[in-house]
KOLGUKE-536960 format. One record per atom (N, C-alpha, C): x negated, y negated, z negated; residue in one letter; atom name. Coordinates in nm, 3 decimals. Each point is the difference from the previous one (the first is absolute). Layout:
! residues N
> c1, c2, c3, kolfi, paza
> X, Y, Z, A, CA
...
This chain:
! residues 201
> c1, c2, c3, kolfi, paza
> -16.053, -18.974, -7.808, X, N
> 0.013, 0.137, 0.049, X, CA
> 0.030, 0.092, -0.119, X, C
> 0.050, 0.104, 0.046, X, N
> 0.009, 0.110, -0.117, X, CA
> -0.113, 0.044, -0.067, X, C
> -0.035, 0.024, -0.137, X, N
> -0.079, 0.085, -0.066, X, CA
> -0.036, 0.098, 0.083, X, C
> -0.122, 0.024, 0.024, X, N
> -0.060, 0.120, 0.069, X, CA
> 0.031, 0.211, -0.132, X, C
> 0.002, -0.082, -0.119, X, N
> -0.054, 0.082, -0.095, X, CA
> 0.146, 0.044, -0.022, X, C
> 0.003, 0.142, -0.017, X, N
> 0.146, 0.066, -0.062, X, CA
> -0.075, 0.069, -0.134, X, C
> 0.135, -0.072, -0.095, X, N
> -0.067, 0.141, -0.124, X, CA
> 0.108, 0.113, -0.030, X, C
> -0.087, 0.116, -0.012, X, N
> 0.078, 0.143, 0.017, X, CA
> 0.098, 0.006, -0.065, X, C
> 0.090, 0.066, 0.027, X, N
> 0.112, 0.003, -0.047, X, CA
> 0.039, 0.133, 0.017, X, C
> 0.026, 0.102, -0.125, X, N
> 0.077, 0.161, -0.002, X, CA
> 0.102, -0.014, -0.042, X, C
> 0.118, 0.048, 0.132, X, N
> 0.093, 0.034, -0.036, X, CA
> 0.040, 0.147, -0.038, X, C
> 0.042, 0.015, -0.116, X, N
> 0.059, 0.129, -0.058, X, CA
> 0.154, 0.033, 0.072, X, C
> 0.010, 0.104, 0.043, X, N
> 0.123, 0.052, 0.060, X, CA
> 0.057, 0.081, -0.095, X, C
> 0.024, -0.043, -0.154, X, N
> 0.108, 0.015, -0.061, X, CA
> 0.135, -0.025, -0.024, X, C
> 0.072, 0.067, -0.077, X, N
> 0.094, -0.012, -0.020, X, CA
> 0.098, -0.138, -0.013, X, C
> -0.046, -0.063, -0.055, X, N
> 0.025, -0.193, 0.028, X, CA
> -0.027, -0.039, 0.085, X, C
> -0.126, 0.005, 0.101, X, N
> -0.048, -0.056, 0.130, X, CA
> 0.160, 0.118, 0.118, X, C
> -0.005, 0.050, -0.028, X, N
> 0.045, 0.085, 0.101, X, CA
> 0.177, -0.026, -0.004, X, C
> 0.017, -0.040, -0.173, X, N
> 0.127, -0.041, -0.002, X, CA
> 0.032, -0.159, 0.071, X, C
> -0.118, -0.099, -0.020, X, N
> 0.002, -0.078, 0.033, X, CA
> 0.012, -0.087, 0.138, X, C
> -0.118, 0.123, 0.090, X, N
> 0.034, 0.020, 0.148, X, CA
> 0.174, 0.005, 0.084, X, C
> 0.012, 0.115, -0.059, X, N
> 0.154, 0.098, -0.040, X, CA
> 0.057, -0.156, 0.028, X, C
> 0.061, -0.092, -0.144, X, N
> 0.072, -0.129, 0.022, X, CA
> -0.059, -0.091, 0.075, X, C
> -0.123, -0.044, 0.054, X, N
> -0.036, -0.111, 0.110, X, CA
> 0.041, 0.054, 0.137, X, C
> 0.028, 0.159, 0.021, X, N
> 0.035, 0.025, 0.114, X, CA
> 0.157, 0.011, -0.017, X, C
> 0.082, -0.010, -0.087, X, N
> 0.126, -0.006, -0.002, X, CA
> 0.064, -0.171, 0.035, X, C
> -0.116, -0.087, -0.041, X, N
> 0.009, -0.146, 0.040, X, CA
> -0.010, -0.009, 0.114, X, C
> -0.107, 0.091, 0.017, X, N
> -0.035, -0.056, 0.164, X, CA
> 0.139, 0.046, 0.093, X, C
> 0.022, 0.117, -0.021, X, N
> 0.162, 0.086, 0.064, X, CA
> 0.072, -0.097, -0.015, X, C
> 0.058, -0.119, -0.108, X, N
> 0.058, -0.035, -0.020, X, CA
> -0.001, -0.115, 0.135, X, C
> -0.158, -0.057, 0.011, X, N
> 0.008, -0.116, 0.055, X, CA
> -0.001, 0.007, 0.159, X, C
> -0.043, 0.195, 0.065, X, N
> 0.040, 0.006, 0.078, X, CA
> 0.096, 0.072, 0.034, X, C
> 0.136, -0.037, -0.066, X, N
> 0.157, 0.079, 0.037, X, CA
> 0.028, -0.024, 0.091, X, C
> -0.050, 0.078, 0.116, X, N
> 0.073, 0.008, 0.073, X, CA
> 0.020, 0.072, 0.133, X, C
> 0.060, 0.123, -0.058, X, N
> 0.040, 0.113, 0.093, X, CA
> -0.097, 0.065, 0.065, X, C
> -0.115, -0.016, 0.008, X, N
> -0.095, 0.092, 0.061, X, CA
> -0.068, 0.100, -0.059, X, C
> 0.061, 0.050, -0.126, X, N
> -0.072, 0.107, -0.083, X, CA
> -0.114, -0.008, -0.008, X, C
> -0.114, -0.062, -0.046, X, N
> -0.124, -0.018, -0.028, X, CA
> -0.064, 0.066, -0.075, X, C
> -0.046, 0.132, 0.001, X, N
> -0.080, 0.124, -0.049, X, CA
> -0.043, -0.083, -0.136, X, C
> 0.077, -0.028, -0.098, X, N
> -0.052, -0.048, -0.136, X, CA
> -0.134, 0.117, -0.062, X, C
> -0.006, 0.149, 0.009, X, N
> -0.067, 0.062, 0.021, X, CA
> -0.145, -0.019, 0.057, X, C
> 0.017, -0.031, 0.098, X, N
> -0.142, -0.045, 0.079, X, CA
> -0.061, -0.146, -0.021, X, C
> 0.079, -0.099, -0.016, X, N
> -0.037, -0.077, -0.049, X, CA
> -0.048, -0.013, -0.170, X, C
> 0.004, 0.067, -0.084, X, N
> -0.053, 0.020, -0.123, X, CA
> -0.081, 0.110, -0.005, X, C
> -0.046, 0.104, 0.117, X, N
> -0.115, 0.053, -0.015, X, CA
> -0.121, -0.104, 0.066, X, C
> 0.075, -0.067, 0.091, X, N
> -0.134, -0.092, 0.054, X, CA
> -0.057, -0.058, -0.106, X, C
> 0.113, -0.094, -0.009, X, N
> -0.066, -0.070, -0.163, X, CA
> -0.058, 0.032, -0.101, X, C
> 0.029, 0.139, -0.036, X, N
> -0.111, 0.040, -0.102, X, CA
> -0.092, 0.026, 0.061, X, C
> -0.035, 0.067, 0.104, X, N
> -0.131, -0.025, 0.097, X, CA
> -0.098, -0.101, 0.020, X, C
> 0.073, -0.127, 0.027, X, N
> -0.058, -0.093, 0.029, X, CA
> -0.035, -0.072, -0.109, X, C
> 0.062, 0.019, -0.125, X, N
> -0.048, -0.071, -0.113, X, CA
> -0.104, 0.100, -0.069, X, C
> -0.021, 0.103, 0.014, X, N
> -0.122, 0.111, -0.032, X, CA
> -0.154, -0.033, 0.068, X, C
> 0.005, -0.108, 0.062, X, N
> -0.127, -0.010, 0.046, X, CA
> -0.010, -0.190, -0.032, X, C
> -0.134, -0.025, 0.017, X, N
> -0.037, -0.116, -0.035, X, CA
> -0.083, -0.080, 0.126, X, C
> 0.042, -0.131, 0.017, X, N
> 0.129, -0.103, -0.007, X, CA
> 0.103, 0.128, 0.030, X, C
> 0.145, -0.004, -0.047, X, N
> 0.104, 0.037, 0.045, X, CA
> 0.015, 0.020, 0.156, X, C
> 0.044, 0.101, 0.054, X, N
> -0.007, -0.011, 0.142, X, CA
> 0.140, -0.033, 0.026, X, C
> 0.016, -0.039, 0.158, X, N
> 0.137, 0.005, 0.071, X, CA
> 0.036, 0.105, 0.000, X, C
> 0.181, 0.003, -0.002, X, N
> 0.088, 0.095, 0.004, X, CA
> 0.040, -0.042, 0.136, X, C
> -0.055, 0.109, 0.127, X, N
> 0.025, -0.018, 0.119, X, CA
> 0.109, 0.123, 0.057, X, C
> 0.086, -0.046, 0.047, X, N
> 0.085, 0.091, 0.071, X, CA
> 0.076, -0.090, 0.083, X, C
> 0.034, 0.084, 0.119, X, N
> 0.043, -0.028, 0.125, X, CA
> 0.091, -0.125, -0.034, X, C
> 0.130, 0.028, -0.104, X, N
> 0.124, -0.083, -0.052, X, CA
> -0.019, -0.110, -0.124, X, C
> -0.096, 0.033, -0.086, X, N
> -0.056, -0.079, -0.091, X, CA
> -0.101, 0.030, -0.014, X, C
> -0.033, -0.187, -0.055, X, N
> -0.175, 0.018, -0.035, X, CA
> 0.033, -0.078, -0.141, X, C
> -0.148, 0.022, -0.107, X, N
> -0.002, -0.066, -0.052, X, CA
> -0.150, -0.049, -0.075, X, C
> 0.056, -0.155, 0.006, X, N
> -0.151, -0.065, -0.022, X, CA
> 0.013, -0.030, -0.161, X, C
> -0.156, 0.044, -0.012, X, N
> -0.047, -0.051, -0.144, X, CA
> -0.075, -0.103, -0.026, X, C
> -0.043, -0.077, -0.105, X, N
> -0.099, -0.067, -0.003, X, CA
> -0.150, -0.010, 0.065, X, C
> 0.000, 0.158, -0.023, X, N
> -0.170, -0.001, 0.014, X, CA
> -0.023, 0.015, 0.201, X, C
> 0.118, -0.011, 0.067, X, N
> 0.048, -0.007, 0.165, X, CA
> -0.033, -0.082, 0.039, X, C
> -0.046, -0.127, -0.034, X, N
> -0.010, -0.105, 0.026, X, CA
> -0.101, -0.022, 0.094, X, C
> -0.042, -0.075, 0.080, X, N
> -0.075, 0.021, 0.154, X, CA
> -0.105, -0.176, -0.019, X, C
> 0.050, -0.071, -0.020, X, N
> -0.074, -0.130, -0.017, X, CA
> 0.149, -0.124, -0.069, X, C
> -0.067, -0.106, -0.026, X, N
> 0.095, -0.140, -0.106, X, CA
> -0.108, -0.077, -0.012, X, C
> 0.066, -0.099, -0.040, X, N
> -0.051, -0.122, -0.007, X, CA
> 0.072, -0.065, -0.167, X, C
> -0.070, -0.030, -0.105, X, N
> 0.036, -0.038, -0.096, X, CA
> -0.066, 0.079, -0.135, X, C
> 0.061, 0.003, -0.101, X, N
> -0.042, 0.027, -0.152, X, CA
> 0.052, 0.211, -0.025, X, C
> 0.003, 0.033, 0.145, X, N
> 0.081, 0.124, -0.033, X, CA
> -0.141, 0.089, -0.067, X, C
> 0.077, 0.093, -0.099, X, N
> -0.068, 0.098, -0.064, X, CA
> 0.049, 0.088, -0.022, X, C
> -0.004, 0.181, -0.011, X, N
> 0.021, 0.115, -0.042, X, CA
> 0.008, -0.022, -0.186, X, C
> 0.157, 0.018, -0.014, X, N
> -0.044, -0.002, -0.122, X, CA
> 0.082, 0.176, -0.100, X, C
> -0.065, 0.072, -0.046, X, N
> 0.083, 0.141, -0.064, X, CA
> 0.088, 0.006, -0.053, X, C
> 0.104, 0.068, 0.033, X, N
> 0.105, 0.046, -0.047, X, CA
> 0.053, -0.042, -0.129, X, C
> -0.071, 0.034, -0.095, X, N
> -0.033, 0.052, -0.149, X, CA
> 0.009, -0.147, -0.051, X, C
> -0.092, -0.100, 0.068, X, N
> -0.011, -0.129, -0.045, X, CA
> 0.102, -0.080, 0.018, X, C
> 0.074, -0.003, 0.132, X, N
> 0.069, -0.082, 0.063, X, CA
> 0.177, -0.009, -0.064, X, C
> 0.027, 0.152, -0.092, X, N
> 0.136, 0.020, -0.066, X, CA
> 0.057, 0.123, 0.066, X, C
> -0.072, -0.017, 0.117, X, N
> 0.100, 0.157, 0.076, X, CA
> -0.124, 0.066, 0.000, X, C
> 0.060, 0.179, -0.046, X, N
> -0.081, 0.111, -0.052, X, CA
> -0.010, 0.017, 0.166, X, C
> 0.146, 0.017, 0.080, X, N
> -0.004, 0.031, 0.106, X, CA
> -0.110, -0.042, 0.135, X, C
> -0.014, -0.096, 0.014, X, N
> -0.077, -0.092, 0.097, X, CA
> -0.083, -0.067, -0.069, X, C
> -0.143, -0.034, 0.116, X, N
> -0.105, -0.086, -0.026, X, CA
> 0.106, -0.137, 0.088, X, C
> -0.052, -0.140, -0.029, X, N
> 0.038, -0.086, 0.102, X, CA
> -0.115, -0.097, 0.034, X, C
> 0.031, -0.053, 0.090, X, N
> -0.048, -0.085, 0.112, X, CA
> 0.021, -0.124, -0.021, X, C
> -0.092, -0.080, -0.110, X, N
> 0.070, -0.145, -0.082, X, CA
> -0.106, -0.118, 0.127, X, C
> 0.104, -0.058, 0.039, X, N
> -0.093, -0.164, 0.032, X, CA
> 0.015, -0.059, -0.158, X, C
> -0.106, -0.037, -0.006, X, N
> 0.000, -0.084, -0.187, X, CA
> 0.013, -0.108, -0.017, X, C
> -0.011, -0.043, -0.121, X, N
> -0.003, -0.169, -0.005, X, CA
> -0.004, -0.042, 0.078, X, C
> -0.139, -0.017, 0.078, X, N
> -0.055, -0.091, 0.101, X, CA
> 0.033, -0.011, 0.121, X, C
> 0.164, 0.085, 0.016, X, N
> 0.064, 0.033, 0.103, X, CA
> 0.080, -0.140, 0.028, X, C
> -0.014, -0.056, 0.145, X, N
> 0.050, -0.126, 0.077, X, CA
> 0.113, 0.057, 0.105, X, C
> 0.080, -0.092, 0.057, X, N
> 0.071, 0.011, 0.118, X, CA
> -0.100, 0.015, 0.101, X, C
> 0.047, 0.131, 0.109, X, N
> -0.077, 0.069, 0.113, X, CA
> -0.094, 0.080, -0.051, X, C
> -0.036, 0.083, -0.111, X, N
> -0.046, 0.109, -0.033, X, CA
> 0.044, 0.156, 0.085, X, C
> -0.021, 0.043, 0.041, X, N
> 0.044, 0.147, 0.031, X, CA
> -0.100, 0.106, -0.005, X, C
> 0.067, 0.080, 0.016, X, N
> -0.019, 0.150, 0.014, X, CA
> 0.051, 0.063, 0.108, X, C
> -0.128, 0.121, 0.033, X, N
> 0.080, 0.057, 0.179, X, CA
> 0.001, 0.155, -0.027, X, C
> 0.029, 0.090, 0.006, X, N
> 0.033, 0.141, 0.027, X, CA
> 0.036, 0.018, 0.128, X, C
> -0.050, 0.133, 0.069, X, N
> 0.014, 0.033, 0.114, X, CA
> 0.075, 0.132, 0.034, X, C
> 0.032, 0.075, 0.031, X, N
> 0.083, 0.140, 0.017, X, CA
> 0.062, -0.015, 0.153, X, C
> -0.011, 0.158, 0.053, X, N
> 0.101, -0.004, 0.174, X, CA
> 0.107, 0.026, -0.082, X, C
> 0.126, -0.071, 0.089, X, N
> 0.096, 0.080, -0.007, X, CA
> 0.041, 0.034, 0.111, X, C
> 0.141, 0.089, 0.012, X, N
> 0.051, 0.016, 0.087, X, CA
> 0.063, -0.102, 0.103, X, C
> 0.057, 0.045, 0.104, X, N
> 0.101, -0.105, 0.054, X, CA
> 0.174, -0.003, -0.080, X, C
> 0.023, -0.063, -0.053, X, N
> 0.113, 0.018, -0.049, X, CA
> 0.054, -0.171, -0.117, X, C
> 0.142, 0.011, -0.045, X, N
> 0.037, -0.089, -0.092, X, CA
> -0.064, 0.044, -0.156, X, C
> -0.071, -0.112, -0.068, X, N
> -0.011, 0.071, -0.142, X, CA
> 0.051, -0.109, -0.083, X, C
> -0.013, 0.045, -0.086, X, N
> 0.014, -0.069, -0.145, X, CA
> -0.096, -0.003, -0.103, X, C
> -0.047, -0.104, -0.038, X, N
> -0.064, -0.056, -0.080, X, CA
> 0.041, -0.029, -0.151, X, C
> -0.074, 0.104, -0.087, X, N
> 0.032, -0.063, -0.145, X, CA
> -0.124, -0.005, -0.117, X, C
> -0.019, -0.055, -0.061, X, N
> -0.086, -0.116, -0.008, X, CA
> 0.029, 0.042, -0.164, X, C
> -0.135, 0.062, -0.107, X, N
> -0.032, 0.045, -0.172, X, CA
> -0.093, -0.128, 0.004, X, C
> 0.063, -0.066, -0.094, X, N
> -0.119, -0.082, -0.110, X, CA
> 0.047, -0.076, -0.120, X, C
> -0.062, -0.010, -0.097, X, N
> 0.046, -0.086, -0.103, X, CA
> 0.019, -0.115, 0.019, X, C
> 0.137, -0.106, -0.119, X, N
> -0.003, -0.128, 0.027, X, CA
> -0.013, -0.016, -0.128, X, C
> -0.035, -0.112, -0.022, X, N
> -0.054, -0.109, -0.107, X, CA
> 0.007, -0.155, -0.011, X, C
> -0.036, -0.057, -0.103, X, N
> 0.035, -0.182, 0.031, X, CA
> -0.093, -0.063, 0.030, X, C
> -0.131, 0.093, 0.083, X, N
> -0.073, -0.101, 0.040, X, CA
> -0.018, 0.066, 0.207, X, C
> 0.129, 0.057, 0.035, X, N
> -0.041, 0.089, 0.154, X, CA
> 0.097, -0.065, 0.058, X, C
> -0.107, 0.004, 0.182, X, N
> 0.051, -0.092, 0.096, X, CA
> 0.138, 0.051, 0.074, X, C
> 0.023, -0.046, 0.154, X, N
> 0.090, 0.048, 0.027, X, CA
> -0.094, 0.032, 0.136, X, C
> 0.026, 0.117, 0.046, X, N
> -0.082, 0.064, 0.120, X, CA
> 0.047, 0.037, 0.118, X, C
> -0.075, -0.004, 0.071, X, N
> 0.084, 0.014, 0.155, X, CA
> -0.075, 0.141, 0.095, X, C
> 0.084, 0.079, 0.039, X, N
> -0.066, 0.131, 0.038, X, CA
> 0.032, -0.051, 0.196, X, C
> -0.110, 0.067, 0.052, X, N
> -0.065, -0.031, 0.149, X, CA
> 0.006, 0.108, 0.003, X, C
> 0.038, 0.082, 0.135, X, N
> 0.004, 0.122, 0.102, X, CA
> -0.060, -0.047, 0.111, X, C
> -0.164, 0.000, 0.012, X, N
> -0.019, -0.018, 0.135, X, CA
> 0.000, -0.150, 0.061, X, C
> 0.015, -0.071, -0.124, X, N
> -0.017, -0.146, -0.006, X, CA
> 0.200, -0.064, -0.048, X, C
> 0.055, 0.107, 0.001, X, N
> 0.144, -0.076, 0.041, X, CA
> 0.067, -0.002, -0.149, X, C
> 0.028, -0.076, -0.032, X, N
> 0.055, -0.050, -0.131, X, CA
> 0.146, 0.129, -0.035, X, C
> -0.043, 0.082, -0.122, X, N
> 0.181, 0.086, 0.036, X, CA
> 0.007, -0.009, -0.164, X, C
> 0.030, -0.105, -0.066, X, N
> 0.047, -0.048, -0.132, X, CA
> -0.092, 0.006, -0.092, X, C
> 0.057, -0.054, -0.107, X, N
> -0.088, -0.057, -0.144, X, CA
> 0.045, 0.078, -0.087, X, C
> -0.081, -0.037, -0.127, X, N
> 0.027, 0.054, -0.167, X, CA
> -0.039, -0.095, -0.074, X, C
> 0.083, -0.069, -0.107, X, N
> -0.051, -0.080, -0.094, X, CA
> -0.026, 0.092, -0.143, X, C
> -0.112, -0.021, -0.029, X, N
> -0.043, 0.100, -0.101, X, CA
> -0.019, -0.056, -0.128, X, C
> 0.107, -0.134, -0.014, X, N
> -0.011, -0.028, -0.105, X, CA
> 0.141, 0.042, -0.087, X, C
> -0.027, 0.004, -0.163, X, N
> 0.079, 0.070, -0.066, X, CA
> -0.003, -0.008, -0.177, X, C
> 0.110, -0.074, -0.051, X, N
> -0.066, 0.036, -0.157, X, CA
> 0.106, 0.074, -0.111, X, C
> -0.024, 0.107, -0.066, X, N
> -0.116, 0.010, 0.000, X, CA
> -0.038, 0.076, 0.093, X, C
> -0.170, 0.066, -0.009, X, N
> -0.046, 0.076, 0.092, X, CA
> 0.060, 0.158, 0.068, X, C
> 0.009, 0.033, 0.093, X, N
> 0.047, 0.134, 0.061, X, CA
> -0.101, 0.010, 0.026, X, C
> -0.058, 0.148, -0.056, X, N
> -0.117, 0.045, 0.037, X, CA
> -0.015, 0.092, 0.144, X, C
> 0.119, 0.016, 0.040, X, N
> 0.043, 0.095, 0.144, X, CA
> 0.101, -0.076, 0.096, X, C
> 0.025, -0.007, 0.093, X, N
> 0.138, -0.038, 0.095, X, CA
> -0.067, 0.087, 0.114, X, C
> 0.149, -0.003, 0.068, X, N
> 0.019, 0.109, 0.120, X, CA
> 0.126, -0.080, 0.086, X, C
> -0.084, -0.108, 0.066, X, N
> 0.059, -0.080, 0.124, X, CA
> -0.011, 0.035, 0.144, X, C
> 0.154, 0.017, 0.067, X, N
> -0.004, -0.005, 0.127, X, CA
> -0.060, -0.149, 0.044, X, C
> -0.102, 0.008, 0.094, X, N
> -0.051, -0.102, 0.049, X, CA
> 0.077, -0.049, 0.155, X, C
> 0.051, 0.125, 0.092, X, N
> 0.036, 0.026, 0.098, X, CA
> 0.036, 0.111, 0.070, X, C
> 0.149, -0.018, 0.028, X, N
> 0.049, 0.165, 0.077, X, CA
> -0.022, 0.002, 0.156, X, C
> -0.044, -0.077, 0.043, X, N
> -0.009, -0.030, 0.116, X, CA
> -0.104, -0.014, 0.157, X, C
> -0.106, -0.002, -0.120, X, N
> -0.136, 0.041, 0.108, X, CA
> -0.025, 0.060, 0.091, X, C
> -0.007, -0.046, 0.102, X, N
> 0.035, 0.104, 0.136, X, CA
> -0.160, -0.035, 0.056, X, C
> -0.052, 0.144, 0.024, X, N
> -0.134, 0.049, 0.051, X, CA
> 0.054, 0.043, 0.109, X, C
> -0.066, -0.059, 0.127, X, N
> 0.060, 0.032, 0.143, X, CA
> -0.089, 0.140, 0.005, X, C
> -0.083, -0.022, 0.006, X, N
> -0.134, 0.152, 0.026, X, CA
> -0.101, 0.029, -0.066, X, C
> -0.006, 0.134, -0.003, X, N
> -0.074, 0.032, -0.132, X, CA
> -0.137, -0.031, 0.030, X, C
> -0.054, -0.086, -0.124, X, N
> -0.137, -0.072, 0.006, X, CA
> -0.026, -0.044, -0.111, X, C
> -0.158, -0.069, -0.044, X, N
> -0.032, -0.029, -0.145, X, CA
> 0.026, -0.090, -0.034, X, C
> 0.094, -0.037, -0.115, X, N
> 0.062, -0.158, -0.031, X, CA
> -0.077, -0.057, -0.132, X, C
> 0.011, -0.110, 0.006, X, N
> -0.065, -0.088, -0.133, X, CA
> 0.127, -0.048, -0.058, X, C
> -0.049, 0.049, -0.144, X, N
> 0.118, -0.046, -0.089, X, CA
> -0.038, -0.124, -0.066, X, C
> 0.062, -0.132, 0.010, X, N
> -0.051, -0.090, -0.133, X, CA
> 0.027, -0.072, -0.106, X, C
> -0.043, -0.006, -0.125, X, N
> 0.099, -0.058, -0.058, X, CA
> -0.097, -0.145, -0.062, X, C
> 0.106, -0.118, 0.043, X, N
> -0.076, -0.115, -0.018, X, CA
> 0.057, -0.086, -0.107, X, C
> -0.080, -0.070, -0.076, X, N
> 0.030, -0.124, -0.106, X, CA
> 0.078, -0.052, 0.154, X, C
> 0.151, -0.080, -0.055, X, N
> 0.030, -0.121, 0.111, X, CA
> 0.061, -0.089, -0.099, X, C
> 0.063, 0.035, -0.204, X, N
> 0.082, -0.096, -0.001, X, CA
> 0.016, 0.050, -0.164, X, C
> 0.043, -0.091, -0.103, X, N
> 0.033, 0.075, -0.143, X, CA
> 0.151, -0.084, -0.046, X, C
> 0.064, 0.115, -0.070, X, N
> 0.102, -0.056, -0.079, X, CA
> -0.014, -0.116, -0.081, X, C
> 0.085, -0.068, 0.030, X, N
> -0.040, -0.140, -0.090, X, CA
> -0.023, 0.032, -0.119, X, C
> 0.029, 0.047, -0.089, X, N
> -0.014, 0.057, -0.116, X, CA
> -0.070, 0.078, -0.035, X, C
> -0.137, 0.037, 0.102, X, N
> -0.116, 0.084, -0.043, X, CA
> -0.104, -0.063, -0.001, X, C
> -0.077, 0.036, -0.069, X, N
> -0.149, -0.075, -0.078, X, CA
> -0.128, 0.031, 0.121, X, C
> 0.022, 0.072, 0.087, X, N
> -0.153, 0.034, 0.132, X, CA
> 0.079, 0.063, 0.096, X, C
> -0.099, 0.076, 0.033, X, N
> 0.037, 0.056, 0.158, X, CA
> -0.070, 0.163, -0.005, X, C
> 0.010, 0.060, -0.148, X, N
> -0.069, 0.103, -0.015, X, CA
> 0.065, 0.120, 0.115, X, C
> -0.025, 0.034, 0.005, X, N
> 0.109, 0.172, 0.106, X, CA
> -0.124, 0.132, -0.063, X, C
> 0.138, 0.115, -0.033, X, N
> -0.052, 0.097, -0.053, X, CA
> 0.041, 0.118, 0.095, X, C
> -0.029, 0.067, 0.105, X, N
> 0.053, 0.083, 0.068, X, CA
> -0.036, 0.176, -0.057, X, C
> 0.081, 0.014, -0.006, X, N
> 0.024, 0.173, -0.025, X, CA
> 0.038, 0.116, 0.119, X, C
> 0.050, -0.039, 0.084, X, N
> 0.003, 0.090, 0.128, X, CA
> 0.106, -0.070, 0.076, X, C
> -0.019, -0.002, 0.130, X, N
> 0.083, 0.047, 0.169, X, CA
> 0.072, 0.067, 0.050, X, C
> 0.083, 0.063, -0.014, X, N
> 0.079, 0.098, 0.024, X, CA
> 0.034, -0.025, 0.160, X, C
> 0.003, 0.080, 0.083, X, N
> 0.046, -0.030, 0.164, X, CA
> 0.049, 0.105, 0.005, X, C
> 0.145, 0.016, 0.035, X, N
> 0.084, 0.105, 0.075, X, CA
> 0.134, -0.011, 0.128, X, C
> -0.036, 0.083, 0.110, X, N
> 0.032, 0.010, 0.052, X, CA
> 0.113, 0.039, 0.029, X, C
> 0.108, -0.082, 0.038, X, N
> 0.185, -0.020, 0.006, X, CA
> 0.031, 0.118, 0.124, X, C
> -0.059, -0.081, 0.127, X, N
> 0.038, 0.065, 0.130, X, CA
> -0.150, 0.003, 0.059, X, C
């Protein structure tokens, strides 16, 4: 199960944090191009919002949400909260299954959404010892990430899926499971940094 224990974490809303926000939301624009004008505005006041309090809260809005580490609802495996500061990114705390991480480990997050198509994109570091993971909507398989990588990327910003179709608006479980590793990686570590869900149609 997850660590019960979070350790505090202050974020300063300076000039670097704020520049930094600034470019993860120009990634994120990037990764959701497409034609629906997405209040880049509102989505980077949430975020500094939600990262101003401890665990990090969700960035909830009608069209996007977004999940953080500390969102996490119940798992099964080596997962732990680990800070920002430690992990390489100033930006984000993450969400490490560790060493002792096996095939069928997961993690669950919960959030309503709307009824509508979304898209799924998927922050975490890769490294030469991370698995390849499989994200569940509600039990239903809607693609992977192999998170292995050398050398290390301390950030990525993967579409997981444009396609998610939520018939009616209700509370969904998000999951992301150990199922499989690059032949060429040393474990099955997974480091998650955030969820991104936005809404197409």
């Amino acid at each position: 199960m997850p660590s019960s224990g979070y350790t505090a974490i202050t974020f300063v809303a300076d000039q670097l944090l704020t520049s930094t926000i600034m470019n993860q939301m120009a990634a994120n624009d990037a990764a959701f191009n497409n034609g629906n004008g997405f209040n880049d505005g509102a989505i980077i006041a949430r975020h500094m919002a939600a990262l101003s309090v401890n665990p990090p809260a969700l960035v909830d809005m009608d069209w996007f949400k977004s999940l953080f580490p500390g969102n996490y609802t119940s798992g099964v495996g080596d997962w732990k909260l680990i800070a920002g500061s430690v992990s390489g990114n100033p930006f984000y705390d993450k969400l490490e299954d560790g060493l002792a991480s096996v095939i069928n480990d997961y993690v669950d997050f919960k959030t309503v959404l709307q009824a509508g198509t979304y898209k799924l994109v998927y922050s975490g570091d890769k490294d030469v010892n991370r698995a390849i993971i499989t994200f569940y909507v509600d039990g239903v398989s809607v693609g992977t990430y192999d998170g292995y990588a050398t050398p290390r990327v301390n950030t990525t910003l993967t579409t997981i899926s444009s396609s998610i179709v939520i018939p009616t608006s209700k509370l969904v479980t998000i999951r992301i499971k150990v199922t499989s590793k690059n032949a060429s990686s040393s474990g099955y570590v997974t480091a998650m940094q955030r969820i991104d869900l936005g809404r197409l149609s």
